[in-house]
N, C-alpha and C positions, 0 to 999 in steps of 0.2 A: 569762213573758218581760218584760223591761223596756226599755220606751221612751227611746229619746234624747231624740227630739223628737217633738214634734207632728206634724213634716211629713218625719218618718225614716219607713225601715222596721223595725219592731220587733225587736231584735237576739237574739239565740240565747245560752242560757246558756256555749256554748264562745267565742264573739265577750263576752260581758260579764267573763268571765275574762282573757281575755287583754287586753282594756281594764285592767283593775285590776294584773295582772302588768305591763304597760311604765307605768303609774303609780308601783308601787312602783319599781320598776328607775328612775325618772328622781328619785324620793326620794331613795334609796339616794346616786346621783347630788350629788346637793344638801348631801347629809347629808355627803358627802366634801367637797364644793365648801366647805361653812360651816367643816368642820374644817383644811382647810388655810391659808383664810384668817386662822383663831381663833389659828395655829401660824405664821404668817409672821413672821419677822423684821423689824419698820418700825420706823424711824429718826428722830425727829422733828431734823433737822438745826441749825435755825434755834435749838437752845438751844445749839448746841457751836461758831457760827460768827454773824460778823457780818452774818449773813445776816437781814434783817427782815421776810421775805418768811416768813410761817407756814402758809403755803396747802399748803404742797407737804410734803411724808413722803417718806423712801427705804422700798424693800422690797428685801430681798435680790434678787439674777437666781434664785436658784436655786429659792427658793418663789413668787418671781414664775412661772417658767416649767412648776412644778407647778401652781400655779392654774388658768395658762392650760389646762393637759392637761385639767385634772378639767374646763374650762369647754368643752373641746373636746368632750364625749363628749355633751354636754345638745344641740347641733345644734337648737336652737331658730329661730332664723334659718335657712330654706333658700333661699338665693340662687335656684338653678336657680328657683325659685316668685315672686318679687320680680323687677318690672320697674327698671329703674335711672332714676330722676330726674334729667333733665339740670342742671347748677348755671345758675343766671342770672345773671351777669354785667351790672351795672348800672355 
């Protein structure tokens, strides 16, 4: 059996597989997430316009809103878990 932690209870070869299976699975994940962005259409605008401002790139909507998909499925942020910080207002 192999340990998480020191201060876990030591986990069972069918719990250490499936640890490694949603590992791979959120790879996999990643590996899509890098490829779409590697494939996005971006536009550095500011060389085709009087625009001086070079901060900013366009991306197409359409690989913009595939990005967003593949970044949908990683659910790394779980709100329902996150208390919300109020802003302060000075």
């Amino acid at each position: 059996m192999v340990k998480r932690y020191m201060h876990t209870q030591p986990i069972t070869d069918v719990e250490f597989i499936k640890q490694i299976q949603r590992l791979q699975k959120n790879i996999q994940i990643y590996e899509e997430l890098a490829d779409k962005i590697r494939n996005a259409a971006v536009m550095d605008r500011s060389i085709y316009s009087d625009e001086q401002d070079s901060d900013w790139l366009s991306i197409n909507r359409e690989d913009y809103a595939q990005i967003m998909e593949v970044l949908s499925k990683l659910d790394l942020w779980k709100p329902w878990n996150q208390t919300i910080q109020p802003r302060i207002m000075k």
